[in-house]
BABAVO-508596 format. One record per atom (N, C-alpha, C): x, y, z. Coordinates in pm, whole numbers, plus 50000, padded with zeros to 5 digits. Layout:
# BABAVO-508596
XYZ ...
***
This chain:
# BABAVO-508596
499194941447803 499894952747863 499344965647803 499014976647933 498364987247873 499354997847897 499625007647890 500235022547966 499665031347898 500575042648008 500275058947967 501515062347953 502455072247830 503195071747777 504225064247831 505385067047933 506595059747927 506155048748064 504815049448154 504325038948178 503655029248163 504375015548115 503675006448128 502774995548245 501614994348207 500894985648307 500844973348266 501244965048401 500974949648363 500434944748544 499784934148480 498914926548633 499754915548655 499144912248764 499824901148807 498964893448918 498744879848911 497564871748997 498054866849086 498214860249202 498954847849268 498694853149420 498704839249465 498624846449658 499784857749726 499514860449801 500094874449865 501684874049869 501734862049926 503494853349989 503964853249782 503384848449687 503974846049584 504174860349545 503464872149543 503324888249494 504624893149562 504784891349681 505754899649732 507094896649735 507094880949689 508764874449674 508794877749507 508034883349432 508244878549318 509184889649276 510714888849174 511594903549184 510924910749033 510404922949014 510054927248862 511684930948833 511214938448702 512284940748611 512764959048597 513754957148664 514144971848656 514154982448550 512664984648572 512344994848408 511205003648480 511385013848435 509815022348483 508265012848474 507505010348546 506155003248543 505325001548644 504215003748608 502985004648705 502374987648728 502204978448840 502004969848854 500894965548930 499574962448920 498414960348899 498924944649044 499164948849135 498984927249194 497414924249276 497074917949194 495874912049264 495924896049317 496024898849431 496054884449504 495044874949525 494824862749528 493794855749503 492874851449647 493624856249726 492914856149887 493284864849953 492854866350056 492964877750154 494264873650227 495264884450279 496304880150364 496794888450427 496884889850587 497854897350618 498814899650581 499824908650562 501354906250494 502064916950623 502714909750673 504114914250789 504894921850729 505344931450774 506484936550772 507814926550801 508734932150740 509874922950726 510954914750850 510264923750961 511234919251096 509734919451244 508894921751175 507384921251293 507414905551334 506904908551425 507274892951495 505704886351515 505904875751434 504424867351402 503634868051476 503904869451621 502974869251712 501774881251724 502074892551647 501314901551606 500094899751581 499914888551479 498734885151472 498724869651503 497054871951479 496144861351576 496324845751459 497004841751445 496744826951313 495954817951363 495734811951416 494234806051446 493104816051392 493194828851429 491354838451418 491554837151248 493354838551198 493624839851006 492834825750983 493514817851038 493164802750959 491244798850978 490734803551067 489104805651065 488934811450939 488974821350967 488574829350883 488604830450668 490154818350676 490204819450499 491504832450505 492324835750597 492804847750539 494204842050598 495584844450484 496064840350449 496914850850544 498744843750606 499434855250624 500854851950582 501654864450525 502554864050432 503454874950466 504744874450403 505774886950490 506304893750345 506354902150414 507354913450265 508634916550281 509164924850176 511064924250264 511054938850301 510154947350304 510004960450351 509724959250504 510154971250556 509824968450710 508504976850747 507914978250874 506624982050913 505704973450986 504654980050976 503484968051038 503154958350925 501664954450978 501124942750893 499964952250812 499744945550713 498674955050617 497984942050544 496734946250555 495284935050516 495354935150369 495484930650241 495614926450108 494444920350075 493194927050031 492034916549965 491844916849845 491214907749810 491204907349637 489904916249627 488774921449710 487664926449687 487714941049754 488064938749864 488314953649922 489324965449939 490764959149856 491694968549830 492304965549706 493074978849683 493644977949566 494684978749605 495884972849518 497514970849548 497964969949408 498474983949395 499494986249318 501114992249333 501874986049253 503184983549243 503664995049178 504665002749233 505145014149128 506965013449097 507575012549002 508965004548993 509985016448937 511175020948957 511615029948868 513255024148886 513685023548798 515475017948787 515915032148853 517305026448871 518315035848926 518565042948798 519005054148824 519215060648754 518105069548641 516805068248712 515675067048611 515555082648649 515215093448598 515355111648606 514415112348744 513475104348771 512915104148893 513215095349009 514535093249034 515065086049150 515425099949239 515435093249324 515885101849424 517005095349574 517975095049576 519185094349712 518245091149853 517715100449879 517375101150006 515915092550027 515885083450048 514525071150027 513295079450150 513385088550162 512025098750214 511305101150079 512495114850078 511815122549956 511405112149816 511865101649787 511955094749742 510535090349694 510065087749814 508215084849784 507365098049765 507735107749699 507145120849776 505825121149648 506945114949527 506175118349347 505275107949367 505415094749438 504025083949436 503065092949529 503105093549609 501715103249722 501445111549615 502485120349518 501455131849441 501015125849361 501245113049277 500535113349174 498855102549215 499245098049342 497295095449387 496605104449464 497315111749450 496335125749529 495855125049388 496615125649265 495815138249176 494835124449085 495285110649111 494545100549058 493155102249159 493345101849270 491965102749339 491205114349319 491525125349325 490855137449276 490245134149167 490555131849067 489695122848927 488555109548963 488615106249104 487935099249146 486915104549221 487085120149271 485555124649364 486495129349516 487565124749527 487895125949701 489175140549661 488805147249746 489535160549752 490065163949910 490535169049933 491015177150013 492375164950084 492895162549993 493925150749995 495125159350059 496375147750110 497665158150196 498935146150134 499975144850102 500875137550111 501835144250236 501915133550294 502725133150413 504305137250382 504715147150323 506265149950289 506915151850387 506965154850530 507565150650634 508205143250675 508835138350805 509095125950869 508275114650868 508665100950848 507685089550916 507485092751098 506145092251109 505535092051251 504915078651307 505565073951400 505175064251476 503895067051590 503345058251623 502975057951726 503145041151805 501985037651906 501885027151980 501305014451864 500615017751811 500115007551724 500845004351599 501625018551552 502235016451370 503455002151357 503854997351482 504504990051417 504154974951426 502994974751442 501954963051418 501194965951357 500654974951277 499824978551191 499394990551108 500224986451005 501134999450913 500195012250893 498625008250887 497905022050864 497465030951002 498215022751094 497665033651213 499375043451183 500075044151163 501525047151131 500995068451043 501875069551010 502005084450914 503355085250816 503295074950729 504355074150654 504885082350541 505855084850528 506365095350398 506205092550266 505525101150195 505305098550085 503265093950085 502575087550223 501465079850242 500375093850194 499525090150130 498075103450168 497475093850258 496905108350302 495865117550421 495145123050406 493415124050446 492345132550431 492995139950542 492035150350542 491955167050686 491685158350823 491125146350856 491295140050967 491915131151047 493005130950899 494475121550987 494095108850930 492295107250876 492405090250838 493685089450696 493855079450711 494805072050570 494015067250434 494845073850359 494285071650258 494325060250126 496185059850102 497175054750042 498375051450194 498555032350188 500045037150243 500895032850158 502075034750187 502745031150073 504305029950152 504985018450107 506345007750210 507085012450016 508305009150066 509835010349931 510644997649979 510914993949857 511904985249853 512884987649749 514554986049751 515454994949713 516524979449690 516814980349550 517874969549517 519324979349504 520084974549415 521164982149348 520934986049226 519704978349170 518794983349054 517834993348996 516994991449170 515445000049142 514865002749266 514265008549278 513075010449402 511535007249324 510995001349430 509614993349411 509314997549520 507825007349516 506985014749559 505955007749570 505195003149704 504134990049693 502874998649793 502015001449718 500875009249723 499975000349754 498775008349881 497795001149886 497115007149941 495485009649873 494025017749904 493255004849949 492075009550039 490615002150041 490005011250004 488874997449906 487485001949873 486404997250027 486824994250107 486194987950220 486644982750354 486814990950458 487294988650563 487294979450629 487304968150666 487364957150723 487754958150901 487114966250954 487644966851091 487354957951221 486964946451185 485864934551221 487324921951266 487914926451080 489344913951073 490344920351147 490224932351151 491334934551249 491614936151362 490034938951443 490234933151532 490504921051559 489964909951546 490234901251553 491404892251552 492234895751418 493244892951429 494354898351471 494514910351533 495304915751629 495014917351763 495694908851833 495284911251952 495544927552041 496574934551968 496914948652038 495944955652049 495084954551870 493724966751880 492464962551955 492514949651990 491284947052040 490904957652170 491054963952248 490714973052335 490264988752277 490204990252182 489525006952078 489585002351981 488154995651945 487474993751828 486945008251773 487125017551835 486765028751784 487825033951719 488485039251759 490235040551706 490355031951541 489805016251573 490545009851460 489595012551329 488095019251417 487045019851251 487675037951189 488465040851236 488485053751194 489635057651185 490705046951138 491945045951088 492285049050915 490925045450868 491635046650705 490005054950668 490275064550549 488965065650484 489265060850301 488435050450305 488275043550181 487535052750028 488295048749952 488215053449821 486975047449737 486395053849670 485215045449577 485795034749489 484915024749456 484855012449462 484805011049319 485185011249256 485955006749089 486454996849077 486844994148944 487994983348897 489234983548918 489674973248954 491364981249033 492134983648853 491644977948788 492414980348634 492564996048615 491385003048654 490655017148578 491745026248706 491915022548819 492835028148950 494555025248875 494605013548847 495905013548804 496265026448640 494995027948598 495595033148446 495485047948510 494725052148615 494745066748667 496305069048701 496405060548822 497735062348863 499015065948746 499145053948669 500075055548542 499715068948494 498925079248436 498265086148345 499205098648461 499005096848647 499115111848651 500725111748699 501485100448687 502715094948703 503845106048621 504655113048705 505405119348584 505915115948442 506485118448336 506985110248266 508755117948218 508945125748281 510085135648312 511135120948254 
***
């Protein structure tokens, strides 16, 4: 276990379905999950048929549900990073209103990516914005709290989950767009393959360890 002052970092290995049932411990902490295969992961009420399981089961890619709601979001062990951000109730940075709520995770990877080379970053402090695709596939979406480059691609999205304990903030960048699997395994996007390559712009390609200790480092500690 590493941190930056009152955050601690810890990892965590296991397939996608084991990461997202698993409950942490209601304490401030930055959580590193690296999954051991690739998996779609559903939103909590999306209806399976969303995606393609035959094109998953070809392919090696695994699909798994979360208890957050939204679309489906691609989880690789090589091309994204997924980190966990946790804060108890009552922690000086909670916040009532589960918008504003995500507002301090979007600022603190704007200012982690800026340390990485990518600038002209936006956190979405607004409303969540839907469109035709977001609720089959969370990064075509404009979520609160999510960064944004100047062209609307996605940068960070980022889903909350809210006990009587804590909110768990479940973050997730690519180092590598994969717009090949998604077509494929969604049958909605298959008609604008153009649309789907120019949905996210991907972050440079590091160690997700060295991404997790940025994040912690620009994390308030209020």
């Amino acid at each position: 276990m590493i941190g930056s002052q009152d955050w601690a970092i810890e990892t965590v290995e296991a397939g996608a379905q084991a990461l997202h049932s698993s409950d942490l411990p209601a304490r401030r902490g930055v959580w590193l999950m690296r999954p051991t295969r690739p998996a779609f992961v559903l939103g909590s009420s999306q209806q399976a048929a969303d995606v393609d399981a035959d094109f998953c089961a070809r392919r090696s890619i695994d699909i798994a549900r979360r208890r957050s709601g939204g679309g489906a979001v691609l989880v690789d062990p090589v091309d994204s990073v997924w980190i966990d951000i946790v804060i108890p109730r009552g922690d000086s940075l909670w916040v009532d209103d589960v918008g504003r709520a995500m507002h301090f995770v979007g600022r603190a990877w704007c200012e982690a990516l800026a340390a990485m080379g990518i600038g002209d970053l936006a956190v979405n402090e607004g409303p969540h914005v839907v469109n035709d695709w977001s609720k089959t596939l969370c990064v075509a979406g404009r979520g609160t709290g999510e960064v944004f480059v100047a062209t609307g691609a996605k940068v960070v999205g980022v889903s909350q989950r809210r006990t009587r304990s804590m909110a768990r903030f479940q973050c997730v960048a690519f180092f590598a767009w994969n717009a090949e699997s998604h077509l494929g395994a969604m049958p909605l996007l298959r008609d604008d393959p153009a649309r789907v390559a120019g949905l996210v712009n991907v972050i440079p390609v590091d160690d997700p360890a060295h991404v997790a200790a940025r994040i912690a480092a620009a994390l308030p500690v209020r």
